[in-house]
C-alpha positions as CSV (number, residue, x, y, z in Angstrom):
1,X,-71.4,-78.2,-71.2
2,X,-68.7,-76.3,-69.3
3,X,-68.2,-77.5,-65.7
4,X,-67.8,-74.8,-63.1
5,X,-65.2,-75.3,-60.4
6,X,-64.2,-73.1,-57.4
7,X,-60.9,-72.0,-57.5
8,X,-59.2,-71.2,-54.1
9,X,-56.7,-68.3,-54.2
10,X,-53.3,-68.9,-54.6
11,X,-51.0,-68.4,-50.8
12,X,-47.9,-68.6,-52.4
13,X,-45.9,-66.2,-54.2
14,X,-47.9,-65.5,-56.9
15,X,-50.4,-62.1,-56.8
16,X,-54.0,-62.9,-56.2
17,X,-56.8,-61.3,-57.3
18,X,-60.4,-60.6,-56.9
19,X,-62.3,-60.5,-60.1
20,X,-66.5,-59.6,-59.7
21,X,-68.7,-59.6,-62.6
22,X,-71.9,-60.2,-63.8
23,X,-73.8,-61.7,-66.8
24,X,-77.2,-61.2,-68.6
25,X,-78.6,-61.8,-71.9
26,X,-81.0,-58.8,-73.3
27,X,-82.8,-58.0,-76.7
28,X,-81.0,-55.4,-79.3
29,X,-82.9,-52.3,-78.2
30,X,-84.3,-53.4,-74.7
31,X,-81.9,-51.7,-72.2
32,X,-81.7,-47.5,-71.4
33,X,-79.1,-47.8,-68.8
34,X,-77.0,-49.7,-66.5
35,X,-76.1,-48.4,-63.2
36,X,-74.8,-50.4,-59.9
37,X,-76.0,-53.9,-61.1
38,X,-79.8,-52.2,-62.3
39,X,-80.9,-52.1,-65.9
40,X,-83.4,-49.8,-66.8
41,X,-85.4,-51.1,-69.6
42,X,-86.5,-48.7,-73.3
43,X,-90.1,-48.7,-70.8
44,X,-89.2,-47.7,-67.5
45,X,-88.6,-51.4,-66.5
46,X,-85.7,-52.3,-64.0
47,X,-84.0,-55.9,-63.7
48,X,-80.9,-56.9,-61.5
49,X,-77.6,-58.3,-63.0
50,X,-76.3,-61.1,-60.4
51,X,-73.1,-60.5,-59.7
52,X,-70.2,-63.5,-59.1
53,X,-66.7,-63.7,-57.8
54,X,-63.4,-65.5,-58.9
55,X,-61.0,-65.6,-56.6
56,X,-57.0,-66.3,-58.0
57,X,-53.9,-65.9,-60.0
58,X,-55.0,-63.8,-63.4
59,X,-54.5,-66.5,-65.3
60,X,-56.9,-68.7,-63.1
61,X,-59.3,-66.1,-63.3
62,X,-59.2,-65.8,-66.9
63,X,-59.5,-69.5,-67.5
64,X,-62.9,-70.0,-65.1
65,X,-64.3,-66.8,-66.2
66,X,-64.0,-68.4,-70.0
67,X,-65.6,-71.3,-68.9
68,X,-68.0,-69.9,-67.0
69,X,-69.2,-67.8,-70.4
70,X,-69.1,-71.1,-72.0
71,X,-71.8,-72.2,-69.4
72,X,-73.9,-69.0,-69.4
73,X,-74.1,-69.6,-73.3
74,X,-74.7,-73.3,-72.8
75,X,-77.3,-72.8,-70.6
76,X,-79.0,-70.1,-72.3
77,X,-78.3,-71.2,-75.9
78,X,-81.2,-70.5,-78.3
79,X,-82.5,-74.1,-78.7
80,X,-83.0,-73.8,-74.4
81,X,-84.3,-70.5,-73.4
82,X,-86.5,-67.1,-75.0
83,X,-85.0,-64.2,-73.0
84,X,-88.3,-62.3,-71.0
85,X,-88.9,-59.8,-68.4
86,X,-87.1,-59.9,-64.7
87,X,-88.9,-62.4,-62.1
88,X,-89.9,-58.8,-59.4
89,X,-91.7,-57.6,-62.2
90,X,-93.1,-61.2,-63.4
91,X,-96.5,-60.7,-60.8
92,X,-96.9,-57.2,-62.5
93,X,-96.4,-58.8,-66.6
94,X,-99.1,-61.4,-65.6
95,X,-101.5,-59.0,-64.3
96,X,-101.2,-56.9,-66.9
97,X,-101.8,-60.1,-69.1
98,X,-98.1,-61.4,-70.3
99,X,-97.3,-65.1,-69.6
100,X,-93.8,-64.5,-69.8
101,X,-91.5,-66.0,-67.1
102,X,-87.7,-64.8,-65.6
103,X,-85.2,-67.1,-67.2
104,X,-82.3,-66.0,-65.5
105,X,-80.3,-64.8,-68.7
């Protein structure tokens, strides 16, 4: 597995940048729109993307970013994790009789 390491901006010469983005795994047909870090689920359901920040030259950025993908796939390859509903609307599922569980992905 990929290991994650914080990266602290270049002071030199050399332009730094900000880069902000977010990951999550969902099902072919499962998502209505995306707006502002909200996905609107095909029923009316919403789940959050988490949103991350890399901080650097571009090409430090670029290289982190790759291996934090290579994590995010690690961690949620298909041998480790089933992708399910959001963990706000987990209480909901189970009342309505779905032992699914938030997984992150």
């Amino acid at each position: 597995m990929a290991k994650l390491q914080v990266i602290v901006g270049n002071k030199g010469k050399e332009k730094t940048y900000v880069l902000i983005y977010g990951l999550r795994l969902y099902s072919e047909g499962e998502v209505q729109q995306v707006e502002r870090g909200t996905v609107t689920h095909q029923d009316g359901r919403e789940s959050r993307v988490t949103l991350h920040v890399l901080e650097g030259t571009r090409g430090q950025i670029k290289g982190q970013l790759l291996e934090s993908i290579d994590a995010f796939f690690d961690i949620y390859s298909d041998d480790n994790v089933s992708i399910t509903r959001s963990t706000h609307l987990q209480g909901r599922a189970l009342q309505q009789g779905a032992a699914e569980e938030d997984t992150g992905c």
